[in-house]
NUMI-256701 format. One record per residue (C-alpha): x, y, z; chain. Coordinates in pm, 1 decimal. Layout:
<rs>
<r x="X" y="Y" z="Z" chain="A"/>
...
</rs>
This chain:
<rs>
<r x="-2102.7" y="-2786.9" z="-1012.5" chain="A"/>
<r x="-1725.8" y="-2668.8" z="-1023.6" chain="A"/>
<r x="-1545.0" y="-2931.4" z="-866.0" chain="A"/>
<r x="-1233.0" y="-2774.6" z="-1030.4" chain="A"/>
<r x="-1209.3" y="-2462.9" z="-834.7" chain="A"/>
<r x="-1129.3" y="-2749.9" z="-490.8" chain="A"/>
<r x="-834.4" y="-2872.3" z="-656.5" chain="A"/>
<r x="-658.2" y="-2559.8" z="-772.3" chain="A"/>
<r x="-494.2" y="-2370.7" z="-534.5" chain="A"/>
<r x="-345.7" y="-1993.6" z="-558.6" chain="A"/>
<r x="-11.6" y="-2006.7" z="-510.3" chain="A"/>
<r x="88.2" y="-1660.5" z="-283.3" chain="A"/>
<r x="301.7" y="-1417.4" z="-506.0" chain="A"/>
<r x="653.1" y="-1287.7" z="-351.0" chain="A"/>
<r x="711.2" y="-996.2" z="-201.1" chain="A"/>
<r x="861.3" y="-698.3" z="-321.0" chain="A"/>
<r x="1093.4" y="-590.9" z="-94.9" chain="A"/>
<r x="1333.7" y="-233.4" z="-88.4" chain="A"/>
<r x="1650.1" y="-106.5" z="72.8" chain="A"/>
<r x="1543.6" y="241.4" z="278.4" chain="A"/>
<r x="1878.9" y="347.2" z="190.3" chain="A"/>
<r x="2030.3" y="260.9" z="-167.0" chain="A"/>
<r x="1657.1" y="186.0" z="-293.4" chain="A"/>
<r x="1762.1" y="-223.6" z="-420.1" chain="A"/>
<r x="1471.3" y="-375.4" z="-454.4" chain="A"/>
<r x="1436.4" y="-768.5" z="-502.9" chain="A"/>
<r x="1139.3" y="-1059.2" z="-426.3" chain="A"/>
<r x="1129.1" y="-1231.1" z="-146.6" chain="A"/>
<r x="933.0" y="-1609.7" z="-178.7" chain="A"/>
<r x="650.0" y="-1664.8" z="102.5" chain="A"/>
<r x="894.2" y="-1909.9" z="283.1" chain="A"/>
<r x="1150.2" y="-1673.9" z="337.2" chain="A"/>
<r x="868.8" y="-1431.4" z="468.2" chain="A"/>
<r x="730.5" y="-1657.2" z="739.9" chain="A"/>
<r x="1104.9" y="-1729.8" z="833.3" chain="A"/>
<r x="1174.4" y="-1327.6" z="847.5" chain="A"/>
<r x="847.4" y="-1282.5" z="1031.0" chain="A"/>
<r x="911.8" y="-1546.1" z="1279.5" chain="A"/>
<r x="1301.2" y="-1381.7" z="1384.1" chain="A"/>
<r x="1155.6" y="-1046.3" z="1408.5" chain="A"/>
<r x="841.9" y="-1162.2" z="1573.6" chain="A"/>
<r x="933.2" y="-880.0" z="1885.3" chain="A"/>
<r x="986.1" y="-578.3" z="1656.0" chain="A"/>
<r x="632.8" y="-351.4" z="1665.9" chain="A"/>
<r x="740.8" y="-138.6" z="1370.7" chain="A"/>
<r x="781.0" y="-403.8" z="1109.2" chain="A"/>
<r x="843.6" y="-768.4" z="1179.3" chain="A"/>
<r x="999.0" y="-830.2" z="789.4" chain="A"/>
<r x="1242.5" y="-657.8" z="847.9" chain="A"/>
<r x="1609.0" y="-767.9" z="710.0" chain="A"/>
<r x="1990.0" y="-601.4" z="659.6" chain="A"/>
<r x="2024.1" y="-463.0" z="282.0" chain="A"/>
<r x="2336.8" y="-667.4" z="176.4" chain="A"/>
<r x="2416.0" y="-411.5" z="-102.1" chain="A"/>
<r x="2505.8" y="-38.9" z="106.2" chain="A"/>
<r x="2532.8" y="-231.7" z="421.8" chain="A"/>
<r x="2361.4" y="75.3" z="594.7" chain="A"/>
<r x="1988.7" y="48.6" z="503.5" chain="A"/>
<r x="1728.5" y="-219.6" z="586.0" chain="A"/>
<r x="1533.1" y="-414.2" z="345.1" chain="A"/>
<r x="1179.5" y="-366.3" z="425.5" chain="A"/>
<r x="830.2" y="-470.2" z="228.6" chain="A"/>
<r x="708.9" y="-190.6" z="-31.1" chain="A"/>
<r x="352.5" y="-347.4" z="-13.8" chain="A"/>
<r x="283.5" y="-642.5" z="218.0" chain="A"/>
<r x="-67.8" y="-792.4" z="415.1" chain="A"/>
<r x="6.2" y="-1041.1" z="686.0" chain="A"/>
<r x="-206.1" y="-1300.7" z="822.6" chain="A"/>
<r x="-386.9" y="-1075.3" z="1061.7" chain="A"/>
<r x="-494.2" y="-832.9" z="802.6" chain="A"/>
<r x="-219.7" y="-552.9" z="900.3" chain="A"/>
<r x="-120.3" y="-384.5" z="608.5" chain="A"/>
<r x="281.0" y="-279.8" z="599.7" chain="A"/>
<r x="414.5" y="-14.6" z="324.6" chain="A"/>
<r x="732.6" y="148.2" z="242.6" chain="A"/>
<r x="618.4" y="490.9" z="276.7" chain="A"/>
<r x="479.3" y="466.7" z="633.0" chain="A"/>
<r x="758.4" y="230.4" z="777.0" chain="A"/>
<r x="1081.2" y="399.2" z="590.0" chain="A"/>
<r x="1042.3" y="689.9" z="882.7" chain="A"/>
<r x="1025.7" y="488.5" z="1180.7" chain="A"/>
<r x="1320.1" y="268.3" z="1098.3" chain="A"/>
<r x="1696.6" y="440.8" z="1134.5" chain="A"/>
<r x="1948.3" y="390.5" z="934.0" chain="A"/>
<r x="2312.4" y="355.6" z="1084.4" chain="A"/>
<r x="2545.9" y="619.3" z="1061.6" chain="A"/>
<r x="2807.6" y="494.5" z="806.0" chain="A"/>
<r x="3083.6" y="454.6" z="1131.5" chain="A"/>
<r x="2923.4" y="126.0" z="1203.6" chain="A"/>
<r x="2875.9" y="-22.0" z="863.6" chain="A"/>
<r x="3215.6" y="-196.2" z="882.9" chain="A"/>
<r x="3120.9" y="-315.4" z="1221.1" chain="A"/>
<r x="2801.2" y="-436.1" z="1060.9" chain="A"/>
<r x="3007.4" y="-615.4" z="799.6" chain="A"/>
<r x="3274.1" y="-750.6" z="1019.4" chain="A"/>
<r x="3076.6" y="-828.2" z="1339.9" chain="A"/>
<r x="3179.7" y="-763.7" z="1724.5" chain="A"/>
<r x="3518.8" y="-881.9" z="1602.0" chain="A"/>
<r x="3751.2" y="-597.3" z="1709.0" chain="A"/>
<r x="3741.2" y="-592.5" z="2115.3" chain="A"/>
</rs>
């Protein structure tokens, strides 16, 4: 009997995630997954989902990612459906709703 195989559990891998503008990638733990998933919990297109703090124009999206339900999200299908802003409102991006 393998009474090993109770006590070891996999740890979940992070996710690679990719700007769908300036193409920055970086990993993303499984905490700060469920915390993206749970703010974007509204958006159908892709709930992890999060503003690329490099170009300050594209988002930062999953290149490969499986959630819970079994809904598979990658890059190449979800890059079209999100928009990029139009670099006019980058510096209101930055800056905020400062300037009224």
């Amino acid at each position: 009997m393998d009474i090993f195989r109770f006590f070891s559990k996999k740890k979940k891998q992070p996710t690679l995630i990719r700007c769908t503008h300036c193409h920055y990638e970086f990993h993303l733990s499984p905490r700060e997954v469920r915390l993206l998933y749970t703010q974007n919990a509204g958006d159908p297109v892709c709930p992890i989902k999060e503003l690329c703090d490099i170009c300050h124009i594209g988002f930062m999206i999953p290149v490969k990612y499986t959630d819970k339900q079994g809904k598979v999200y990658l890059f190449s299908e979800i890059k079209p459906k999100i928009k990029n802003l139009d670099p006019n409102t980058v510096m209101e991006r930055i800056f905020g709703n400062h300037f009224h």
